[in-house]
C-alpha positions as CSV (number, residue, x, y, z in Angstrom):
1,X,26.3,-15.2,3.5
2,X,22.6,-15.4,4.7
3,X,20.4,-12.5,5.6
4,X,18.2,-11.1,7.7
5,X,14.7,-10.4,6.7
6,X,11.6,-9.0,8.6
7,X,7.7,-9.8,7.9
8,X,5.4,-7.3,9.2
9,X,2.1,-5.9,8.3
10,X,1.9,-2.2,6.6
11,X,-0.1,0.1,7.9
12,X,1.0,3.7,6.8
13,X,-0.6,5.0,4.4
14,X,2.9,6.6,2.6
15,X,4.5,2.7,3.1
16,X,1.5,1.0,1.2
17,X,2.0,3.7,-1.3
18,X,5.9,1.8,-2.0
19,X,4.4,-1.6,-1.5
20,X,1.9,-1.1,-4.6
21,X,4.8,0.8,-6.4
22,X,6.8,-2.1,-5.6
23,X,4.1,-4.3,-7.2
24,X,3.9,-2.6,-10.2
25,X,7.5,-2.2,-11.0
26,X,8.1,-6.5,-10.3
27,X,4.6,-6.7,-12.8
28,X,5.3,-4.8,-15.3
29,X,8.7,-6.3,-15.6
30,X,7.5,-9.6,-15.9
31,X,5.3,-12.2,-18.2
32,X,1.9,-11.3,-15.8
33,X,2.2,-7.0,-17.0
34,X,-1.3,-7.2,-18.5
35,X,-2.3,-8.2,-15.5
36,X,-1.4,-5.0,-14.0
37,X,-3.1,-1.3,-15.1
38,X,-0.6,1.0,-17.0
39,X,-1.0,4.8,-14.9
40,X,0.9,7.8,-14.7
41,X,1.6,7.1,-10.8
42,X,3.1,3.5,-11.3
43,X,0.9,2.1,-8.8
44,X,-0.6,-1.4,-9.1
45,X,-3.8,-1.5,-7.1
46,X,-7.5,-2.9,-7.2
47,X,-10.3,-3.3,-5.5
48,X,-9.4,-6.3,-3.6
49,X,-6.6,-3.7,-1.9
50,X,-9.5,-2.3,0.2
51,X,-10.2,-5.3,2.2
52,X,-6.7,-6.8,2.5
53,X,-3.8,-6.8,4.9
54,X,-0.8,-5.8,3.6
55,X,2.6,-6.9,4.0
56,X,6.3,-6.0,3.7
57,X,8.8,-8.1,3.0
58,X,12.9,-5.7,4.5
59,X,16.4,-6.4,4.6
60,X,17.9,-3.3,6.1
61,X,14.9,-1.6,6.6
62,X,14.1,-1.9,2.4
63,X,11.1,-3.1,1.3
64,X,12.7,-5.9,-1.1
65,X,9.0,-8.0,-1.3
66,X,5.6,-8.4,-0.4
67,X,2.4,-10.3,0.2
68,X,-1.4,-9.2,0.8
69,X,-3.9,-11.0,2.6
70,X,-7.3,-10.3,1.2
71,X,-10.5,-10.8,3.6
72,X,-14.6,-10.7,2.4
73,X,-15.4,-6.8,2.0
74,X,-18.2,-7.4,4.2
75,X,-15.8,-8.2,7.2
76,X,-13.0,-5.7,7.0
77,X,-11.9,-2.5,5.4
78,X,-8.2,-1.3,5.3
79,X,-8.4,2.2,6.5
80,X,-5.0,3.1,4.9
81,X,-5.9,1.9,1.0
82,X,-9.3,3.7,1.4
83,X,-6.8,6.8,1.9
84,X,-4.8,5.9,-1.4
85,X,-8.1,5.5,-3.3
86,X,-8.8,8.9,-2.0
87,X,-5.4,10.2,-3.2
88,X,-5.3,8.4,-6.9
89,X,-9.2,7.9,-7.9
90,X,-8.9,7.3,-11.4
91,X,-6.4,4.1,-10.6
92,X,-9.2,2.4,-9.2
93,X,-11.2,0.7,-11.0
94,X,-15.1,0.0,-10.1
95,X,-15.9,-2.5,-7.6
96,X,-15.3,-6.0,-8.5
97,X,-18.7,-8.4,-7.8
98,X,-16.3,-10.7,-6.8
99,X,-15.9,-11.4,-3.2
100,X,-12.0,-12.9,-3.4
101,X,-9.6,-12.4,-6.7
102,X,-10.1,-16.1,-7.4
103,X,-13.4,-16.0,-7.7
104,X,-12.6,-12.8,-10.4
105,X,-11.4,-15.5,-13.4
106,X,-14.3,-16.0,-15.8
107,X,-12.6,-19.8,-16.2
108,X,-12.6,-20.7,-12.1
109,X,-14.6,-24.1,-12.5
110,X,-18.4,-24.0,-10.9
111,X,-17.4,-26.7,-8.8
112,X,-15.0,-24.6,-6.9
113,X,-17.7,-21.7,-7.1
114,X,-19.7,-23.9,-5.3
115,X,-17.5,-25.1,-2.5
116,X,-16.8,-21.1,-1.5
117,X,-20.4,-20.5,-1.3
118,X,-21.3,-23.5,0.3
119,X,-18.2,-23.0,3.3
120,X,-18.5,-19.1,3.6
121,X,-21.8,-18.5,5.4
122,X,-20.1,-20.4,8.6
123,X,-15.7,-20.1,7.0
124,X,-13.5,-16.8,7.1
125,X,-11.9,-17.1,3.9
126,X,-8.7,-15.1,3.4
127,X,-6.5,-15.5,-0.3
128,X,-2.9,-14.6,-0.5
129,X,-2.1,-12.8,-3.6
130,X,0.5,-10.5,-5.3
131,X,3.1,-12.0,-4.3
132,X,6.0,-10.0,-5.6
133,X,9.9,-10.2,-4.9
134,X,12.8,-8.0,-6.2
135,X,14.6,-9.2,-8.7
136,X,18.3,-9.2,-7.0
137,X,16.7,-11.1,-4.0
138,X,14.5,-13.7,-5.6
139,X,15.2,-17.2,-4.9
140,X,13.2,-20.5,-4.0
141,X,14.3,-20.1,-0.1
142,X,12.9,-16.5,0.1
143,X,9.8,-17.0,-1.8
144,X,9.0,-20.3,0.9
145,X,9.6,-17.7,3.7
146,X,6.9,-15.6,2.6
147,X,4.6,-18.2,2.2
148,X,5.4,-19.4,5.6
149,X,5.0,-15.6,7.3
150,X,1.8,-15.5,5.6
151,X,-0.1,-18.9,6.9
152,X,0.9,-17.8,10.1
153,X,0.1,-14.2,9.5
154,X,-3.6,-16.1,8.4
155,X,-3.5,-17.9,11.4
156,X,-3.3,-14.7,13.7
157,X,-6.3,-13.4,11.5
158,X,-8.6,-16.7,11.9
159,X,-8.1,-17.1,16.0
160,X,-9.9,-19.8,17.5
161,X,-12.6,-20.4,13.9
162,X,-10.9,-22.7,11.0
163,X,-10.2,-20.4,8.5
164,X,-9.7,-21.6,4.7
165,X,-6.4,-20.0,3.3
166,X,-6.2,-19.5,-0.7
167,X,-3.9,-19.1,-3.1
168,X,-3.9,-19.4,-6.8
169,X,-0.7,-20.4,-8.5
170,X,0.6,-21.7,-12.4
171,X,0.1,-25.7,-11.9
172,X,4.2,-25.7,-12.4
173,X,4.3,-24.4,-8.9
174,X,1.4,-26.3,-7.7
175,X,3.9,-29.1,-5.6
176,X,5.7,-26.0,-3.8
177,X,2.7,-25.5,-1.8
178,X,1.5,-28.4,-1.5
179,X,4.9,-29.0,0.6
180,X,3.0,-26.8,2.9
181,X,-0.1,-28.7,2.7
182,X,-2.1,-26.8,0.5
183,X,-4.7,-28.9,-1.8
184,X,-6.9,-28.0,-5.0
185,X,-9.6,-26.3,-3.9
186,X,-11.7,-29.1,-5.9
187,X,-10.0,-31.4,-7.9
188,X,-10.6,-30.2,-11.4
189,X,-10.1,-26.7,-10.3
190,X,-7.7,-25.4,-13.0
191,X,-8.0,-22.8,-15.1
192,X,-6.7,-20.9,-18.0
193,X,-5.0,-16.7,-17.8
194,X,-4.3,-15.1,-21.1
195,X,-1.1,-13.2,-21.1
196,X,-0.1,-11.5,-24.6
197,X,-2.1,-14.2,-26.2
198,X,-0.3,-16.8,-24.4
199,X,-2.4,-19.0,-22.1
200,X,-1.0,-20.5,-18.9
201,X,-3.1,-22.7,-16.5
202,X,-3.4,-21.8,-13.1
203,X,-5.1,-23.9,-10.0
204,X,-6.2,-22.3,-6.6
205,X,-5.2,-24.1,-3.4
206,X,-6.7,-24.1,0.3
207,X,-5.2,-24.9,3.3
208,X,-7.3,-24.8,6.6
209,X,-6.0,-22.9,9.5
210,X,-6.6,-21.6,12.6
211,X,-4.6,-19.8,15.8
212,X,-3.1,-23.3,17.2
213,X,-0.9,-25.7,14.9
214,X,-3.3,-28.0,13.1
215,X,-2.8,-31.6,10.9
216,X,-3.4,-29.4,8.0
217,X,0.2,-28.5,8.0
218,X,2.4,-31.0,7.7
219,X,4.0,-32.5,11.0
220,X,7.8,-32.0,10.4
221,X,6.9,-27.9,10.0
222,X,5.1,-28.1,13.3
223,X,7.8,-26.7,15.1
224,X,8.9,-24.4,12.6
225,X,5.8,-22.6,13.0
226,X,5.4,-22.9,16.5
227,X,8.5,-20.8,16.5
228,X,6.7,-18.0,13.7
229,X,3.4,-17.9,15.9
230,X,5.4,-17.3,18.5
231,X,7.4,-14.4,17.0
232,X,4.4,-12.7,15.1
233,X,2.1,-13.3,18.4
234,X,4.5,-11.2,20.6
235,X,5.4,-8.6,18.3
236,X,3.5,-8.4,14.8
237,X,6.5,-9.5,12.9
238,X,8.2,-12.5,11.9
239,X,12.6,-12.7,11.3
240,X,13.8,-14.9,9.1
241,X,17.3,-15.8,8.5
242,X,17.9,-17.0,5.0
């Protein structure tokens, strides 16, 4: 039997709180948990959670996954996680020089370096991260979904400039989104994460976007996300049946 599943941003401060709890209960449950700060208030946050969009993933009003959207510093500043740094200080860490979490790897290729500074004088840049799911609900279908919410979600953030979405995936995954249209950021853009000792190789992928349906999606989704823009531009949410 499907479901019914709603995409919205978060913006209270008390929901974000259960969105990075959320986070950190699907990380640290998982191969990526050194990725993710061991603290007392099971929290997984960063610096990158100040200037990012946030959003929640419900079926029956629980949050069962979510997404964020992060932007440069220098152009926005969630007002909500500012209020959770306030409330847990010693979870944050000090501030990242990096601009995006892709640019945060020590192993990101200086070709790839390059193309961000070259496009971001004149390109809004936004990189969708964290990406987490429950695990009773995961599935290929569901993880797509989210995806989908988000480019349009990105879309709604860009307006009328071409914006460059990110993501950075394990190369195993690298054909899901390219389904969507997403391509290496440069082609030799791969680079290696230690988990545990264990390495993994990981590529970042851009896909340019802007308010209207462009080429840079694929034609037969066209409609599709006609259909999304439409929902999240009357409302601020997206419902999915799955």
């Amino acid at each position: 039997m499907k479901k019914i599943y709603e995409f919205r941003e978060i913006t209270d401060q008390i929901e974000l709180e259960s969105a990075f709890r959320l986070r950190y209960d699907v990380y640290t449950d998982c191969r990526c948990k050194s990725l993710v700060k061991e603290n007392i208030h099971r929290l997984d946050v960063d610096m990158f959670d100040l200037h990012a969009h946030h959003y929640g993933i419900f079926h029956n009003s629980e949050m069962i996954a979510y997404i964020r959207l992060v932007e440069s510093r220098h152009n926005y500043t969630n007002q909500a996680a500012v209020a959770v740094q306030d409330k847990y200080p010693d979870i944050f860490e000090a501030k990242d020089k990096a601009e995006f979490p892709f640019l945060s790897y020590a192993d990101m290729p200086k070709s790839a370096r390059s193309f961000y500074k070259k496009n971001q004088p004149k390109t809004p840049f936004f990189e969708g991260s964290r990406l987490v799911v429950t695990k009773e609900y995961r599935s290929l279908k569901l993880a797509r979904a989210i995806v989908e919410c988000a480019m349009v979600a990105t879309m709604h953030l860009a307006g009328t400039k071409i914006g460059l979405a990110t993501i950075s995936c394990c190369v195993s995954h690298e054909r899901f989104y390219k389904l969507l249209g997403f391509q290496r950021i440069t082609p030799d853009t791969t680079y290696s994460i230690i988990d545990k000792g264990f390495p993994f190789i990981v590529t970042t992928l851009i896909l340019p976007l802007t308010q209207s349906i462009t080429s840079s999606i694929p034609a037969g989704l066209h409609p599709l996300f006609e259909n999304l823009t439409g929902q999240y531009g009357a409302d601020g949410r997206i419902i999915r049946e799955i």
